[in-house]
N, C-alpha and C positions, 0 to 999 in steps of 0.2 A: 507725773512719771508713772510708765504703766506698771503691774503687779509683775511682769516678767523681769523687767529692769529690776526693779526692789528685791527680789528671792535669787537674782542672778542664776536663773532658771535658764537650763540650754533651751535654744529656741525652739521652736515648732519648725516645721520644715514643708517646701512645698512641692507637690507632686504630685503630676497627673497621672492618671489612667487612663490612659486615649481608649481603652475598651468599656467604660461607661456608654450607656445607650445615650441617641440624640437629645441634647438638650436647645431647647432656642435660645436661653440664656445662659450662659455658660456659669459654671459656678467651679471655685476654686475650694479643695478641700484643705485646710492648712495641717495636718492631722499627721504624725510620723507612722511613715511605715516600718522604722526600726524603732523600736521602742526603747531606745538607751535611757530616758531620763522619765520616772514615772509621773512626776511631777507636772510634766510637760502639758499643759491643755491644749482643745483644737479651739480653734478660731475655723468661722466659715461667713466666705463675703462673698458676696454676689457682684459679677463683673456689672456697673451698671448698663441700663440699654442708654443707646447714641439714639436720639433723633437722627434722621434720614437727614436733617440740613446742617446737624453739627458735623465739623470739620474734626478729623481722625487726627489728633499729634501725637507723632512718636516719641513723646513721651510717656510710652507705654510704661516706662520704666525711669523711674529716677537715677541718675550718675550717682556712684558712691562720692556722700558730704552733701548731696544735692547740687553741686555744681561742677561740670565738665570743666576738667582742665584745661588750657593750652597755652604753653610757654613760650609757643613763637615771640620772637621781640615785633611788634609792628615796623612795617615797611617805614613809616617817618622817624623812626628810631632807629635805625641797621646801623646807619652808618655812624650816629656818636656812639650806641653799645659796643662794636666793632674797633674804634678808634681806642676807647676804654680798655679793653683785652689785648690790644697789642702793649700796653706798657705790665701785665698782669706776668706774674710768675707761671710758666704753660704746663700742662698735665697731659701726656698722648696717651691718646685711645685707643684700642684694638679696634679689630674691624665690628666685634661682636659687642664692646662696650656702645660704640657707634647704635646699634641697632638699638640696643638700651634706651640710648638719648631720642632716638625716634619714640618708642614706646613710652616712656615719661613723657615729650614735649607734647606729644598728643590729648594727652589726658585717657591715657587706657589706662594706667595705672590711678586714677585720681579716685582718693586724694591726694596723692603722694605730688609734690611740687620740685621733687630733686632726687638726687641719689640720698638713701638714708643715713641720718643723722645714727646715732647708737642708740638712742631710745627709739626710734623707729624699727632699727635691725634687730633691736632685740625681741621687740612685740611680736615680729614679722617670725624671726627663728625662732620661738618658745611659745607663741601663742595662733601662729598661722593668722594673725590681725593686728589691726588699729584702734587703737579708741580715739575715738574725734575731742576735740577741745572744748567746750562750749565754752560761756560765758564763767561758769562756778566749776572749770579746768576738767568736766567728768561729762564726757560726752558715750554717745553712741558706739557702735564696732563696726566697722568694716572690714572686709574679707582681704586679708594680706597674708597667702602661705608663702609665697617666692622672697627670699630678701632681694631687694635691688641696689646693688651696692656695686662703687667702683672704687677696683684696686691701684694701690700705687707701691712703688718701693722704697729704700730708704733713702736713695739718693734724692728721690725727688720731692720726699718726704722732709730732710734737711736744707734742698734748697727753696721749698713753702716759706719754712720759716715762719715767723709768725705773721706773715699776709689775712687777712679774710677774707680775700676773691682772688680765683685763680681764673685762668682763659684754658680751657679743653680745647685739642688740636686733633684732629681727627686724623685716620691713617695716611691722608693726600697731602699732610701738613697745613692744611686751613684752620683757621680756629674757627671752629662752629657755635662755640659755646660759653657763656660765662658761669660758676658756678660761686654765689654770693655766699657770706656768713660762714663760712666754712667749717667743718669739726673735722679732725682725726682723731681714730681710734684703732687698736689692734685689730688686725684678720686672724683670729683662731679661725684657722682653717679645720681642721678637725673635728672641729664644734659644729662649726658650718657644715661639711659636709656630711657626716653624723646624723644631724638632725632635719635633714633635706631631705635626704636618701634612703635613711635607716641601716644604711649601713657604711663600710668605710674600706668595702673591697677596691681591690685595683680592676681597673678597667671600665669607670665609670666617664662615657666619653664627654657629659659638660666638662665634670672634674677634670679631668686630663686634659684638658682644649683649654678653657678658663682659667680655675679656681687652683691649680697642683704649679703652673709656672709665674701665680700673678705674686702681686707683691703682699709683704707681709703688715701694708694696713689699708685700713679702709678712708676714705674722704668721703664726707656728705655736704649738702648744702643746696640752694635755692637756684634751680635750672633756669636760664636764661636763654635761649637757643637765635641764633640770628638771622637763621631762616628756616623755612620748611627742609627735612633732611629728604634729601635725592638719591636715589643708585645709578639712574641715567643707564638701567641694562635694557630698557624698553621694558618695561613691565609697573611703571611705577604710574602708572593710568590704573592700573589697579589698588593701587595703597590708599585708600580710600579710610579718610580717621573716622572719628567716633563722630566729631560734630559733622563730616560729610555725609555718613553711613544715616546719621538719624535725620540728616534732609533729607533722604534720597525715600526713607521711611513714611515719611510726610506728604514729600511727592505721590507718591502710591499708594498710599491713604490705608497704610497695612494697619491692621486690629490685632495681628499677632505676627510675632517674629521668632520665627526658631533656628537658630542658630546649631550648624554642624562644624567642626573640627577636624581636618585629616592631614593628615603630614603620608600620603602615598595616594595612588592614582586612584579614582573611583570606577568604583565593577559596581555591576546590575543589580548586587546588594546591599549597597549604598544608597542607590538611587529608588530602590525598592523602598527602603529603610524612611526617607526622606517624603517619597512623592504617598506613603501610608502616613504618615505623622501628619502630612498636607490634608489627605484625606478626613483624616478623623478629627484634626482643628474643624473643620467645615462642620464636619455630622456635630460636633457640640457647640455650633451656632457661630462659629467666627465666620467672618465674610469675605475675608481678603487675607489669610495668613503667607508672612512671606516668608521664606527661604535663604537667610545667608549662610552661602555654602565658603567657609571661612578656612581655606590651608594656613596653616604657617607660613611663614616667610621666612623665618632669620635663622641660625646658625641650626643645622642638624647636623647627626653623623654622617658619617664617608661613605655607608651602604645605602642610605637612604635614596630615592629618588631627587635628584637635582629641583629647583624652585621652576625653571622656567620650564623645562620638561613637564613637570605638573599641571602646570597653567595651560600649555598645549593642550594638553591629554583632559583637562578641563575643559576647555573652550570645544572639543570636541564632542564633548559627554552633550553638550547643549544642542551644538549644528547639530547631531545624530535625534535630538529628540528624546532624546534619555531625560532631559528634565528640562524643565518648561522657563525659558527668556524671562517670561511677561513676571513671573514669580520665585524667581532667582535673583538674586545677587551675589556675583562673584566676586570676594577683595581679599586682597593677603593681609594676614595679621602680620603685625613683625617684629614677634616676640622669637626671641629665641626660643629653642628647644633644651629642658634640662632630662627629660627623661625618668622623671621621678613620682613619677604615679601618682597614687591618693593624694599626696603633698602639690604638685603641679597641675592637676584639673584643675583644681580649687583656683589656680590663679588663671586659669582659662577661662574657667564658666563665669568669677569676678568682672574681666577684662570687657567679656560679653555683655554685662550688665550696661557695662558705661557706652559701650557700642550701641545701645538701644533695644537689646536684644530681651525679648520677659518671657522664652523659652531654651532650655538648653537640652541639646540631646547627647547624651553618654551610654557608652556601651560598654564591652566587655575591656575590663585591662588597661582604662583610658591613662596614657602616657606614660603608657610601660615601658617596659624589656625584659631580655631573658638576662637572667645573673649574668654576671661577667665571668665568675669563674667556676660557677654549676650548670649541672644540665636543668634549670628549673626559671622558671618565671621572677623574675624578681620579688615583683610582688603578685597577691590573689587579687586575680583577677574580677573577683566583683567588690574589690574592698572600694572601688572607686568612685561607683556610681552610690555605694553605701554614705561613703563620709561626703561627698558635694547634700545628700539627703541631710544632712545633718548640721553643717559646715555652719561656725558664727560668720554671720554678714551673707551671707547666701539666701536668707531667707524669704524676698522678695522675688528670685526667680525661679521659676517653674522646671524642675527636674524631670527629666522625659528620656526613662529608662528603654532602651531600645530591642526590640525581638531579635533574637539570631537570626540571622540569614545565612544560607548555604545552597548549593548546586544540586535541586534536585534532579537527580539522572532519570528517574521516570519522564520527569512535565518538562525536562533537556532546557531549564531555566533557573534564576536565582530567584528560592521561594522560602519563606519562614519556614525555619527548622520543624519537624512536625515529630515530635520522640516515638508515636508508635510507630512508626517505620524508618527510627534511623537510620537502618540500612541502609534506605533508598538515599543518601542525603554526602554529598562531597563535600568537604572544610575546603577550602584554597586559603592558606595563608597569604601573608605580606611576601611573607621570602621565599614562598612556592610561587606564587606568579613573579616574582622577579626572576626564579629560574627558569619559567616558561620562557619569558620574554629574552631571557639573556641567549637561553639554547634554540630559542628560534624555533621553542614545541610550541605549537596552538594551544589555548585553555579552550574546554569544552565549550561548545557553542552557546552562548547567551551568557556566558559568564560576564564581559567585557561588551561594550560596543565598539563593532571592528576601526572606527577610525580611531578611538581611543589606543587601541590594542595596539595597532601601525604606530603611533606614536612610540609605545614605548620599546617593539621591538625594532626598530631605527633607533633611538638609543641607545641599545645595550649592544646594535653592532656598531656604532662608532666607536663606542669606550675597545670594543674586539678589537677594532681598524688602529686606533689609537698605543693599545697595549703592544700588538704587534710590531706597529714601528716602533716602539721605544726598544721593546727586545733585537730587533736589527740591529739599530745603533747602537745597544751596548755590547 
């Protein structure tokens, strides 16, 4: 057992400086650059070199428990699991519990093997992790800030009964699911939301969507799923899992994978952002680092940019040459969206570990918002990329804090923020280019690539076209 385990010492934490000068070998500093825990020592290991004949596995990176989940029933199985849950007391899903069962039956959340038990929910909401089990019951941590947990009421809570396997009926009325061993426990909602969010103002739109109409307990237990979950909206050639993602890793013999995150359309400072991070894995000796440029998929707010909208205005960014096919991968995550900053990276950049991914890139305010009932940021905006630096069970992947980017009006392009002349330098927010695109104003030139851009102002005039006739007819 190592001396860090024994003193129950916060980890060390990993973090590059893509502005280190070229190295051939690359070397990992494991050293905090926030010094919360004095105690903390650095560790420094050297990536080893690959002979030219050994074969590259994306196993760059270990699944949290060392082993990738996945809870599909096999195809020689479907049909007695299936026969089994139709005599099973039934539990229905929302559309967004649904999305849930995708995200557990994949193994992005693994270790987790089901919706949680209460010893899991509570590790999960008090300690933002897991401890693994070993043999002598005192295992390891992995990174668990999200609780994943599905609500039910009391009606269907009494007619459970004392069953211990229920059949999950998804929103089309199919049973999709069995979930075995089963527990019920209370939803303190309060609690839960409280210590998610940090706070327990009105207008928090998971809460309000989710968690404020679901029912008042929770059910956990062992996910069984009977097939692969499908959306069938023509986009799910995208939904590419963890064990697909780290074949495809394999196939293209990547040495390094960094992983981006974005729940809105990508402009020339994104792609700035990404094809520099590209850049400087190379100058510190990696040979093939790849690219998964990784949206959301699953339930966002009502202002946001639609999922299939995005993928468009994605697929565009590529055909335009904006970022490069051969070193891209595009796949939806399909996690929901909670909105909840420092608390919800942590389960972003987690998810990405099991995806294959041993680089994560964060920026300003990752999975924010503006208060709901102040004119202010919910939360500080660099407290984000601070606590994934810090975060238990994080400590295996590579934290890769990102440069501002902004419009400069001199070089009439999107260029790293440069402060002696901020003057020269335009901010475009999220919700300023959705006004551009809504009011059919052009954003300065090079902010957007134009097919991109057509994308999304053909968007925001059907929703016009759309508003309109509803005003008609009423």
């Amino acid at each position: 057992m190592s001396l860090t385990i024994k003193l129950r010492i916060a980890p060390t934490i990993s973090h590059f400086d893509l502005n280190r000068k070229t190295q051939k070998n690359p070397v990992v500093l494991r050293t905090p650059i926030y010094h919360s825990n004095e105690l903390s020592t650095s560790l420094l290991f050297r990536t080893k070199k690959m002979a030219a004949s050994h074969v590259i596995k994306s196993s760059l990176i270990e699944p949290d428990g060392g082993v990738l989940i996945d809870l599909v029933v096999p195809e020689n199985q479907r049909e007695l699991k299936a026969s089994q849950a139709e005599g099973m007391e039934k539990v229905q899903l929302t559309k967004i519990d649904l999305e849930w069962v995708h995200v557990i039956s994949e193994g992005w959340a693994s270790p987790l093997k089901g919706f949680m038990r209460e010893d899991e929910y509570l590790q999960s909401l008090h300690f933002n992790s897991l401890r693994m089990k070993n043999d002598d019951g005192y295992g390891s941590i992995v990174n668990m800030s999200l609780p994943i947990v599905l609500a039910i009421d009391d009606a269907t809570k009494e007619k459970i009964g004392c069953a211990t396997d229920v059949a999950l009926v998804g929103p089309d009325q199919k049973i999709i699911a069995i979930l075995r061993s089963i527990e019920i426990y209370k939803h303190n909602k309060e609690e839960r939301i409280a210590r998610t969010w940090g706070t327990i103002a009105p207008g928090l739109p998971y809460v309000e969507e989710v968690i404020t109409p679901s029912g008042n307990w929770l059910i956990g237990g062992d996910l069984e799923v009977l097939s692969p979950i499908k959306y069938n909206d023509g986009l799910d050639n995208y939904r590419l899992s963890p064990k697909q993602l780290r074949k495809e890793f394999d196939r293209r013999q990547a040495d390094a994978v960094f992983a981006f995150q974005l729940r809105n359309p990508v402009h020339n400072g994104h792609a700035l952002l990404m094809n520099d991070t590209r850049r400087r894995l190379l100058d510190m000796g990696y040979k093939n680092p790849i690219l998964l440029l990784h949206p959301l998929g699953g339930y966002t707010k009502a202002d946001d940019v639609p999922l299939d909208v995005r993928m468009e205005q994605h697929s565009k960014v590529l055909e335009d040459g904006v970022l490069d096919p051969e070193t891209t991968i595009v796949s939806i995550f399909p996690s929901p969206m909670h909105y909840a900053g420092p608390t919800e990276v942590q389960w972003h950049a987690k998810a990405r570990i099991n995806a294959g991914a041993n680089f994560y890139i964060v920026g300003r305010d990752p999975a924010g918002m503006g208060h709901p009932t102040e004119k202010r940021d919910l939360y500080d905006p660099d407290h984000g990329k601070k606590v994934l630096s810090m975060a238990p069970g994080l400590e295996k992947l590579n934290i890769l804090p990102f440069r501002v980017a902004a419009y400069d009006t001199v070089a009439k392009q999107m260029a790293f923020f440069d402060p002696s002349r901020a003057k020269d330098f335009l901010f475009i927010s999220g919700t300023k280019m959705r006004t551009f695109a809504r009011t059919g104003e052009s954003p300065p030139n090079g902010f957007m690539c134009p097919g991109g851009w057509d994308v999304l102002v053909k968007y925001y005039a059907s929703l016009q076209t759309e508003e309109a006739k509803a005003t008609v007819s009423a």
